[in-house]
N, C-alpha and C positions, 0 to 999 in steps of 0.2 A: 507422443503427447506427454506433457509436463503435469505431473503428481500434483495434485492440490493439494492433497494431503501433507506433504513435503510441508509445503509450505505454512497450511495451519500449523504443526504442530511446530516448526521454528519462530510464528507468532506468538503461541501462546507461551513458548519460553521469554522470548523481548518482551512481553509486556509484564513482566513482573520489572524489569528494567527501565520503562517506561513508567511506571506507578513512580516511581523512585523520583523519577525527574518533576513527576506532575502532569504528565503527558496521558487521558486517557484515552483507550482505547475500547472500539467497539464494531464489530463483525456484520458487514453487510449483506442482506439477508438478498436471493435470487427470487423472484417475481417465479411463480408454479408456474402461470402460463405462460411463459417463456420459454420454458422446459418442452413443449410441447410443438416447438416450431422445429422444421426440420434443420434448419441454417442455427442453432443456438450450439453455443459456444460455453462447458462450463465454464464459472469464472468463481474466483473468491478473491474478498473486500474487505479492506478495514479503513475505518477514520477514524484519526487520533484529533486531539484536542489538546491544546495547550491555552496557556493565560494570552499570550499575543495569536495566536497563530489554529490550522484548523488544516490539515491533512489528509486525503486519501491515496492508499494504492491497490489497485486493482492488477490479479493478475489471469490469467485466461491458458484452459486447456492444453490453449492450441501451443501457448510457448510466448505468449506476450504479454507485457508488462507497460503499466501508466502509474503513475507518481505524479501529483502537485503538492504543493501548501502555500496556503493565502494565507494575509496578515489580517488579523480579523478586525483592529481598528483602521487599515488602510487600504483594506479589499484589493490589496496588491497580490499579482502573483508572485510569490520569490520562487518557485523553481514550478517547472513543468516537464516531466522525462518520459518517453515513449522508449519502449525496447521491446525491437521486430520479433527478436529470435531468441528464448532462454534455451539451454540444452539441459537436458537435466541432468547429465553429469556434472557441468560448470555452472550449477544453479547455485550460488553462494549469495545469497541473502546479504547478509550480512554487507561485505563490500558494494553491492550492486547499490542498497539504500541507504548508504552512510550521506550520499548530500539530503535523501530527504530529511533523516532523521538532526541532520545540523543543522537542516533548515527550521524545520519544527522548533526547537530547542534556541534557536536565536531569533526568530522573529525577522529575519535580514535576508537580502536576496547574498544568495551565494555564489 
């Protein structure tokens, strides 16, 4: 299983990187009674925000990852990414989210 933790804390270092740009951010919270189903799956969320554009990625437990961002004035999707399988040794952030993060940042399908 893939470290959540990993992953917050390489969050909350980019999001001082993101303030910069204008981009905020903000940690989506897991519904308690969800926690209590036997099939739940941890996950941890953030949605970013920008002046064109509006962002989340999700990533889960088990080793899986979803990314989109919509143009907020043209309710377009510019990128949509699903990924099956994270390892946690090859878990590098960084590279994996550079199209959302361009996408965010331009407003543009990529």
């Amino acid at each position: 299983m893939l470290s959540l933790d990993s992953f917050r804390c390489w969050m909350q270092r980019k999001q001082e990187q993101l303030q910069v740009l204008q981009i905020s951010t903000e940690e989506r919270k897991q519904n308690p009674e969800m926690e209590r189903d036997s099939t739940f799956d941890p996950f941890i969320g953030y949605v970013h925000e920008s002046e064109r554009t509006i962002g989340q990625v999700t990533i889960w437990a088990s080793g899986q990852m979803e990314f989109e961002v919509i143009n907020i004035g043209t309710e377009e999707r510019l990128l949509w990414t699903y990924v099956e399988q994270i390892e946690e040794q090859d878990a590098n952030f960084e590279t994996m989210l550079e199209p959302y993060f361009v996408a965010l940042q331009s407003g543009v399908k990529t």
